[in-house]
C-alpha positions as a Markdown table, in Angstrom:
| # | Residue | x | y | z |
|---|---|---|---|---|
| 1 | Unk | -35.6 | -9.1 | 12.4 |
| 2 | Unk | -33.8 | -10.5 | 15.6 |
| 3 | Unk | -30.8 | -8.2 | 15.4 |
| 4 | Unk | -27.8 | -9.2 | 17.3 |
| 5 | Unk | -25.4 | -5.4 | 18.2 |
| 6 | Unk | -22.1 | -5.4 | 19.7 |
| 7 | Unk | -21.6 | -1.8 | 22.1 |
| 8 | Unk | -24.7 | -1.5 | 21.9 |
| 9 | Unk | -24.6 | 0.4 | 25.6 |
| 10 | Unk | -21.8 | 2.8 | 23.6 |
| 11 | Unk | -22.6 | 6.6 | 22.3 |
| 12 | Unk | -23.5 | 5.2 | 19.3 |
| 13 | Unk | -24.5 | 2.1 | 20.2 |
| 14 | Unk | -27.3 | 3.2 | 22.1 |
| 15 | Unk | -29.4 | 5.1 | 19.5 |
| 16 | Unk | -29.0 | 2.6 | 17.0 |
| 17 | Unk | -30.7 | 0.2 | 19.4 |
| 18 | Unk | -33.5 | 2.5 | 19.6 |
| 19 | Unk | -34.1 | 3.0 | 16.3 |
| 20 | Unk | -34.1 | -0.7 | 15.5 |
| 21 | Unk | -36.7 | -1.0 | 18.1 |
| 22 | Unk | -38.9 | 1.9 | 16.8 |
| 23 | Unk | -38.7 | -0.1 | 13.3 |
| 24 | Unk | -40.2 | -3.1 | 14.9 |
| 25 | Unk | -36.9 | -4.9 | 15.6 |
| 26 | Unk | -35.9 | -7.3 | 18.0 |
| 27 | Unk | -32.3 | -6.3 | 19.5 |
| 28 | Unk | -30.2 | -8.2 | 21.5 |
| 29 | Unk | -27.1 | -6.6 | 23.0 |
| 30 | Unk | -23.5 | -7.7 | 23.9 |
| 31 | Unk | -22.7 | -6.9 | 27.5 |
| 32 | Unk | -19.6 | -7.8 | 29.2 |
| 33 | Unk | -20.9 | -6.5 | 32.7 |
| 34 | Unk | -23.3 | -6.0 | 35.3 |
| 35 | Unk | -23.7 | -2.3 | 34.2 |
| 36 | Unk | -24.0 | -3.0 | 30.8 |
| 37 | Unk | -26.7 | -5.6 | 31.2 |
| 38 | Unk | -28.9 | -3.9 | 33.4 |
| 39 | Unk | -28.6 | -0.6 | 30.9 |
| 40 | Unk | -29.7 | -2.6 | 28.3 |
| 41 | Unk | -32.8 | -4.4 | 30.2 |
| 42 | Unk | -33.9 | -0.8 | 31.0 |
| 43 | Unk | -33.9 | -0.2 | 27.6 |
| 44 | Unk | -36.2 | -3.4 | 26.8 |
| 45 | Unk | -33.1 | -5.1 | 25.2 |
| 46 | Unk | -32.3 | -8.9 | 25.1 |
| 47 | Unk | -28.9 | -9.6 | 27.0 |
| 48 | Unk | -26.1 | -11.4 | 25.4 |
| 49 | Unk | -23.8 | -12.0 | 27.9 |
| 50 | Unk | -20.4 | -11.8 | 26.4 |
| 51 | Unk | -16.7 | -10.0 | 25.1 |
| 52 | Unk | -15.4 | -9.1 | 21.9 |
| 53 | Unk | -12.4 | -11.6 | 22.1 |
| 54 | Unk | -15.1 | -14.3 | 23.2 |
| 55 | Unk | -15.3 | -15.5 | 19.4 |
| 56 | Unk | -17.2 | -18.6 | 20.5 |
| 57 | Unk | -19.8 | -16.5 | 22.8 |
| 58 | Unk | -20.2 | -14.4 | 19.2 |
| 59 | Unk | -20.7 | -17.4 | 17.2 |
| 60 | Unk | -23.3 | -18.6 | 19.7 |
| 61 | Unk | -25.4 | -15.2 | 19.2 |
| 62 | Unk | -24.4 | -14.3 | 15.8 |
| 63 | Unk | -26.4 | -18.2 | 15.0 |
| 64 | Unk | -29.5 | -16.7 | 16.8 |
| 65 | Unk | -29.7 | -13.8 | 14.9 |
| 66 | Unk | -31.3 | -12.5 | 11.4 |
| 67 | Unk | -28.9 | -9.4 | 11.3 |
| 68 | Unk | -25.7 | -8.5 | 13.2 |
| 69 | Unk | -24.4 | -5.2 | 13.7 |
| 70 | Unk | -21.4 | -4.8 | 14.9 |
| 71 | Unk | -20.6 | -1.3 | 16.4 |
| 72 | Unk | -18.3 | -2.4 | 19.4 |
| 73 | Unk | -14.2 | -1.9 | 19.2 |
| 74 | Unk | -11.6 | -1.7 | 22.2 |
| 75 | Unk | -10.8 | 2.1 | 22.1 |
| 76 | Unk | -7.2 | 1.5 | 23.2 |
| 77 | Unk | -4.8 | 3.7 | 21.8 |
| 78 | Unk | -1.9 | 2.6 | 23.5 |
| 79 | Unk | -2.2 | -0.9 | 21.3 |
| 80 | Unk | -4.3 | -0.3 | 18.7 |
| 81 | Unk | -2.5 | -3.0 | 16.5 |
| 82 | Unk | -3.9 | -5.2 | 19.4 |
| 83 | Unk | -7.9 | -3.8 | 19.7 |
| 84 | Unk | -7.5 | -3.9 | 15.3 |
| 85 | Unk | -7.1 | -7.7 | 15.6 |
| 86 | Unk | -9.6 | -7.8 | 18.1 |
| 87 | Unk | -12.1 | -7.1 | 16.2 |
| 88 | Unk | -11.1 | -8.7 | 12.9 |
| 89 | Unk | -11.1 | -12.0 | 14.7 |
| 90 | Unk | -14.6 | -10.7 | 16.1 |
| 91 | Unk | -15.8 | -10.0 | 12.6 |
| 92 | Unk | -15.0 | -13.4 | 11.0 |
| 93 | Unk | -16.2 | -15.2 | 13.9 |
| 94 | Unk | -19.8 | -13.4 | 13.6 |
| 95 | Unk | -19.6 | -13.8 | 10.1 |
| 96 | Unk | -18.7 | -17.5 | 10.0 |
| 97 | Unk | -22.3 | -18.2 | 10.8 |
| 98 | Unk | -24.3 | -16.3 | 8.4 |
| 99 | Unk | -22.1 | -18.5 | 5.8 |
| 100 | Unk | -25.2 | -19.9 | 3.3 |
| 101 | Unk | -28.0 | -17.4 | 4.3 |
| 102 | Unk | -28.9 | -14.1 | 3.1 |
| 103 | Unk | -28.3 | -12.8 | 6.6 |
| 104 | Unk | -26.4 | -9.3 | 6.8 |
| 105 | Unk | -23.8 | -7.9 | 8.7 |
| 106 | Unk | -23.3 | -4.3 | 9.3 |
| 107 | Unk | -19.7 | -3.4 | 10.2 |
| 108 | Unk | -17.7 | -0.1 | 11.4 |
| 109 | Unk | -15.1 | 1.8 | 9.8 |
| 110 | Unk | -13.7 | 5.8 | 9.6 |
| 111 | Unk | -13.3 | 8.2 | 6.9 |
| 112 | Unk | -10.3 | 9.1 | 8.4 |
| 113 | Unk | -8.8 | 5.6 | 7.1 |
| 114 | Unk | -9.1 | 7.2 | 3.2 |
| 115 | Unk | -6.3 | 8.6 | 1.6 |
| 116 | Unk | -6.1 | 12.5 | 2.9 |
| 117 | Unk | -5.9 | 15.6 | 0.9 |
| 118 | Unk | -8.7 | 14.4 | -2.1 |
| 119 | Unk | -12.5 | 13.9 | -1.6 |
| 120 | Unk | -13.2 | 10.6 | -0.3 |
| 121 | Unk | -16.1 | 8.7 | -1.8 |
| 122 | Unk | -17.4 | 5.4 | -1.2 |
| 123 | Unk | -15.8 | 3.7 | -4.0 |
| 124 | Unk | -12.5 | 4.5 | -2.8 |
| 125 | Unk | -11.0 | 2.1 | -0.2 |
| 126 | Unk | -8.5 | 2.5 | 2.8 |
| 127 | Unk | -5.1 | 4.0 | 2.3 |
| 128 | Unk | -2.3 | 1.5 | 2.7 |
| 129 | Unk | -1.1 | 2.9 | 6.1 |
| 130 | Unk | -5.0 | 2.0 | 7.4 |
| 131 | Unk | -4.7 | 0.2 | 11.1 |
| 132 | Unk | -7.9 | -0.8 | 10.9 |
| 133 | Unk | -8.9 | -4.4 | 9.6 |
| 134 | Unk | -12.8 | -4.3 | 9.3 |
| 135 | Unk | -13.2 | -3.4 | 5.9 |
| 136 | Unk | -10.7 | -6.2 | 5.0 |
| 137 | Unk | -12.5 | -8.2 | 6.8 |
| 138 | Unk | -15.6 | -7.5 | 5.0 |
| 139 | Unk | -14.0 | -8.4 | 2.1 |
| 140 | Unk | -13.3 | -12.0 | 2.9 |
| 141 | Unk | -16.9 | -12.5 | 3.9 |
| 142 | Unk | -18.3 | -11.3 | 0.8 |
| 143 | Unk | -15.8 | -13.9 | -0.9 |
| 144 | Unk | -17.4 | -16.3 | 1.2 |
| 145 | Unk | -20.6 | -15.3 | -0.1 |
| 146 | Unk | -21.4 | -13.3 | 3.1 |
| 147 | Unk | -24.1 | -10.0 | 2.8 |
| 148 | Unk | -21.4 | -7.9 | 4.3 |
| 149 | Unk | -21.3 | -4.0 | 4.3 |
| 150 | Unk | -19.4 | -1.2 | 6.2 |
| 151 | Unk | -20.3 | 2.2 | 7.4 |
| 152 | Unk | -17.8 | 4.3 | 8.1 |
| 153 | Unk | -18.3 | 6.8 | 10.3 |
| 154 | Unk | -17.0 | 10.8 | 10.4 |
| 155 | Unk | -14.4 | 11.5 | 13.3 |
| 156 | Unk | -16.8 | 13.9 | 14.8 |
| 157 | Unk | -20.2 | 11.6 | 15.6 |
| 158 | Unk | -21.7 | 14.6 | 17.9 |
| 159 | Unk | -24.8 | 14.7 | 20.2 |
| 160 | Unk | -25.3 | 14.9 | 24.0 |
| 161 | Unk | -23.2 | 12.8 | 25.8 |
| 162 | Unk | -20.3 | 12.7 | 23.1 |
| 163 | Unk | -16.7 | 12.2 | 24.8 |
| 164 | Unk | -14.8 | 11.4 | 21.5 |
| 165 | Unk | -12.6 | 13.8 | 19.6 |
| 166 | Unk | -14.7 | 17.2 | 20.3 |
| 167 | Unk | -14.7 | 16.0 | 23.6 |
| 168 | Unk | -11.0 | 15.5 | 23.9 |
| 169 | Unk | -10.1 | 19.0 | 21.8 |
| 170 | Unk | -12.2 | 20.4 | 24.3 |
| 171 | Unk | -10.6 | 18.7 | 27.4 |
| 172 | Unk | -7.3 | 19.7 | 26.4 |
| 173 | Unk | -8.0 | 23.5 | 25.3 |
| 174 | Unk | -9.0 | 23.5 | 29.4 |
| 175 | Unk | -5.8 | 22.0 | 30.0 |
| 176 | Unk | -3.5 | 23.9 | 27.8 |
| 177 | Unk | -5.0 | 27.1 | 28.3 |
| 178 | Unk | -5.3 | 27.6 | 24.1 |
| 179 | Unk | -7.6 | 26.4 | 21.9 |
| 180 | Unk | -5.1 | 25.4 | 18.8 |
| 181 | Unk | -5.1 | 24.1 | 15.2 |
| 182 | Unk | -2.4 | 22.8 | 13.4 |
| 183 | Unk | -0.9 | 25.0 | 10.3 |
| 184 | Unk | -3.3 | 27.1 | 9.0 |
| 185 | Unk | -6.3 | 25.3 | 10.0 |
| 186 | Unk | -7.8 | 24.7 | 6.8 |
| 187 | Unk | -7.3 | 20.9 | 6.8 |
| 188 | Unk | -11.1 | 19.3 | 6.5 |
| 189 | Unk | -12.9 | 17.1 | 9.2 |
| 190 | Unk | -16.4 | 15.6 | 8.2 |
| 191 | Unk | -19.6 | 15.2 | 10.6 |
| 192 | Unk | -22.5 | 13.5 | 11.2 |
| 193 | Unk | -25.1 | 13.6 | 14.4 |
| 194 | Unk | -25.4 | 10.5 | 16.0 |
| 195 | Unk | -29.1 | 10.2 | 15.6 |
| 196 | Unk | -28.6 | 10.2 | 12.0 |
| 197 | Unk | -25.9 | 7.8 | 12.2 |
| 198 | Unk | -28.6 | 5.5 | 13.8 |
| 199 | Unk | -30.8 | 5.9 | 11.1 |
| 200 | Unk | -28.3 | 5.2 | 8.5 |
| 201 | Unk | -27.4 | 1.8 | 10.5 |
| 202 | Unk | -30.7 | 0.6 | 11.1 |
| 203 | Unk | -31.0 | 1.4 | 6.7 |
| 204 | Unk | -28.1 | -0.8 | 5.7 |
| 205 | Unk | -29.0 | -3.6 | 8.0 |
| 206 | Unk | -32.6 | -3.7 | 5.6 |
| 207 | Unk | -31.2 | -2.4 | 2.3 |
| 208 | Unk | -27.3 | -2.4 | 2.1 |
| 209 | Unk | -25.4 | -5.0 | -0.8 |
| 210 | Unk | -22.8 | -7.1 | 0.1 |
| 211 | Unk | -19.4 | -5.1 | -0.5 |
| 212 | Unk | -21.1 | -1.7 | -0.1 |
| 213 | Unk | -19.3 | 1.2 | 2.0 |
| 214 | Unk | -21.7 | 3.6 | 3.2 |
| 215 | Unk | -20.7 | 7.3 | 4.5 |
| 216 | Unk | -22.0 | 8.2 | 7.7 |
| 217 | Unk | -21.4 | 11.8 | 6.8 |
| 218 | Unk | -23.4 | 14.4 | 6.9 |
| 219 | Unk | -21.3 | 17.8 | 6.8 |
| 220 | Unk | -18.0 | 16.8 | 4.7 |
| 221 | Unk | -15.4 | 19.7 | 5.2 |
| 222 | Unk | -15.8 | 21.5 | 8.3 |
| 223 | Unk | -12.2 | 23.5 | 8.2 |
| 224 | Unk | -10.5 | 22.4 | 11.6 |
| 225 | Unk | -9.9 | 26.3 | 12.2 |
| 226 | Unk | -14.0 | 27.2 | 12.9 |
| 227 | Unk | -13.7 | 24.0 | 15.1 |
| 228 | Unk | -11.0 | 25.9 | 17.2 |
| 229 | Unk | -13.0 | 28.8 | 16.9 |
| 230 | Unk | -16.0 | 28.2 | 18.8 |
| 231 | Unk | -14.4 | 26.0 | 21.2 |
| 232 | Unk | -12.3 | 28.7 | 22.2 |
| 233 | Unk | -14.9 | 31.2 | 22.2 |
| 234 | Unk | -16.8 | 29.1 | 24.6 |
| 235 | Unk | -14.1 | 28.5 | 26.9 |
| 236 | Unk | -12.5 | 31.8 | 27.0 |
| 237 | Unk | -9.0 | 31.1 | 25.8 |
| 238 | Unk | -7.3 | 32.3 | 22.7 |
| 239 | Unk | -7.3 | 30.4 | 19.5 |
| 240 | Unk | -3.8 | 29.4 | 18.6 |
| 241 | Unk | -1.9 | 28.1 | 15.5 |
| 242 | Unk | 0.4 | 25.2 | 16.4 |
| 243 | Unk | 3.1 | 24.4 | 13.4 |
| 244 | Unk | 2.8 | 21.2 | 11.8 |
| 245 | Unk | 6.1 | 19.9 | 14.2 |
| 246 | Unk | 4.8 | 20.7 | 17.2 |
| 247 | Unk | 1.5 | 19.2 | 16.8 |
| 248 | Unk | 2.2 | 16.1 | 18.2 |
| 249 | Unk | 3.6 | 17.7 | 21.2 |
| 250 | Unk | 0.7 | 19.9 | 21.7 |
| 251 | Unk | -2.3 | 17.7 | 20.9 |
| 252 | Unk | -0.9 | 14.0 | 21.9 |
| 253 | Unk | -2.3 | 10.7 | 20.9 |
| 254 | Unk | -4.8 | 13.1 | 18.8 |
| 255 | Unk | -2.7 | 14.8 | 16.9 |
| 256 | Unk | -2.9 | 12.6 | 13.5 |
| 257 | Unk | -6.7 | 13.6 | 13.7 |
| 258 | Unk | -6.0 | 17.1 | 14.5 |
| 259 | Unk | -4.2 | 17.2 | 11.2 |
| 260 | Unk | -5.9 | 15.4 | 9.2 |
| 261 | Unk | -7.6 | 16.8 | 5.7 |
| 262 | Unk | -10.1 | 14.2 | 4.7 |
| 263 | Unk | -13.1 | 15.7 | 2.9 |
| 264 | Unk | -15.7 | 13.3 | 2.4 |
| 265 | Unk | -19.1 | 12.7 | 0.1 |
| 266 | Unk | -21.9 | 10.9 | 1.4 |
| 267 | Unk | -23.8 | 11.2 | -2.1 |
| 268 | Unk | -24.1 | 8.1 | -2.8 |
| 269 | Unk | -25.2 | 7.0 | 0.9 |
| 270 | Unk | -27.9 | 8.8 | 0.6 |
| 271 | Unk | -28.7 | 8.1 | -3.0 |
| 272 | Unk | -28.6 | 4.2 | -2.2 |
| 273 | Unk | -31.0 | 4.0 | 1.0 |
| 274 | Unk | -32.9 | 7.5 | 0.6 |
| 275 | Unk | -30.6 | 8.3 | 4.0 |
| 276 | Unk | -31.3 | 12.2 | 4.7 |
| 277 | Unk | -30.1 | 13.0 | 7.4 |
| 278 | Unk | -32.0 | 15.7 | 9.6 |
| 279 | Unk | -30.4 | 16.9 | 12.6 |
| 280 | Unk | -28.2 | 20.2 | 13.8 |
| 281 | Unk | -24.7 | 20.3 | 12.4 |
| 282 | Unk | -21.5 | 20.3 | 14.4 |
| 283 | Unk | -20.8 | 24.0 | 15.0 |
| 284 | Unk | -24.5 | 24.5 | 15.9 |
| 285 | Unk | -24.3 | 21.8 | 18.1 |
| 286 | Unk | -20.9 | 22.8 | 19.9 |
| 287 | Unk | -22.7 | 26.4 | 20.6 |
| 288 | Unk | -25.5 | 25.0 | 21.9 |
| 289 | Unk | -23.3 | 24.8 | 24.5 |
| 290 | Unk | -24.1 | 21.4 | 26.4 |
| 291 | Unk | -20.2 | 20.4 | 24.9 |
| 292 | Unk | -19.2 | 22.9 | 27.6 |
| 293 | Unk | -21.0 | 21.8 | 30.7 |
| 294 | Unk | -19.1 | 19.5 | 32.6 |
């Protein structure tokens, strides 16, 4: 298939390229920049020149292609009701095109948009307090008839060259001089390694049904405590309990991940595409020690 990926040159983005290209996929990539560009020519990657809020530049490659999917988002937390539209507008622009075709689109969501405190599965959908519009969106192209499906994606997606939560807990237990948890620390974060996140991208682009949400997931309650734990190990400090009102004051921007207790399944991920993911967890991976190594 010629596969069309938005941030493609991100964390993630990057090793779902190559494991289209080990399948015998064509990619082409989204770059809004010199860097970008020449990243993804190194990597043997057409070069769709390009920016998420350039709908009509989307159309124009989403028309070329025989799959999209769609892994870019504007990480800015300081208007996130801003990047959400973004990329909803993105989405139905890309999707406008593969109207009347069997043509899929693989979008991006989160666990942590399910309702906390039960196990999330992926027949539930997105609490009512969700700020995120892609699955929504994917909605109203399967209306329109559109082979739509969403993975969402655990808050931790680790590997080498990871600078997303773990990264940020991390950053902050340097800066604070504690490594902290809020409460008790048993509220529940889920996992995956990115290379199996790749793998599971590259599977719901080939097999996925329209309307399907897929769990990139492969550890599903990893108590936020044992997080703490090893971070703190690693960097020396103590390991510190942080009451529920103070978290926001301690932790930040972060804080409503820091708290969160979303337990999730990935059963019937992996029951749907065979997905079986195959790399080290996330503590393993945090005391292997490369996290730590500025």
């Amino acid at each position: 298939m010629k596969v069309f990926v938005t941030g493609a040159t991100g964390f993630v983005g990057t090793v779902v390229v190559q494991e289209l290209i080990r399948a015998g996929h064509q990619v082409t990539g989204l770059a809004r920049s010199d860097a970008a560009e020449q990243k993804l020519r190194a990597a043997g990657v057409e070069v769709h020149r390009g920016s998420l809020e350039d709908t009509d530049s989307l159309r124009q490659a989403a028309r070329a292609a025989d799959g999209i999917i769609h892994l870019g988002f504007i990480h800015d937390f300081t208007n996130y009701a801003a990047s959400a539209e973004v990329d909803r507008q993105a989405i139905l622009a890309m999707g406008s095109e593969l109207e009347g075709t069997d043509k899929p689109i693989i979008l991006t969501s989160g666990t942590l948009l399910l309702t906390p405190g039960k196990l999330g599965t992926e027949q539930d959908r997105p609490s009512a307090h969700a700020t995120r519009h892609s699955e929504k969106a994917a909605d109203e192209l399967v209306e329109r008839g559109i082979r739509a499906a969403v993975v969402r994606l655990a808050p931790t997606v680790h590997g080498e060259g990871d600078h997303g939560f773990i990264y940020t807990l991390i950053e902050l237990a340097r800066e604070k001089g504690v490594s902290a948890y809020v409460g008790d620390g048993s509220n529940r974060w889920s996992a995956v390694h990115r290379l199996d996140a790749a793998v599971l991208f590259r599977k719901a682009l080939e097999q996925a049904e329209a309307g399907s949400r897929l769990h990139g997931v492969d550890e599903g309650s990893i108590e936020f405590k044992g997080i703490a734990e090893v971070i703190g190990r690693h960097l020396n400090v103590p390991v510190t309990s942080i009451p529920p009102e103070q978290a926001a004051e301690h932790f930040g921007w972060i804080q409503f991940a820091a708290a969160a207790d979303t337990p999730i399944s990935s059963d019937l991920t992996r029951q749907w595409l065979d997905w079986k993911p195959s790399h080290i967890g996330l503590l393993e991976d945090l005391e292997a020690g490369h996290y730590f190594t500025r």
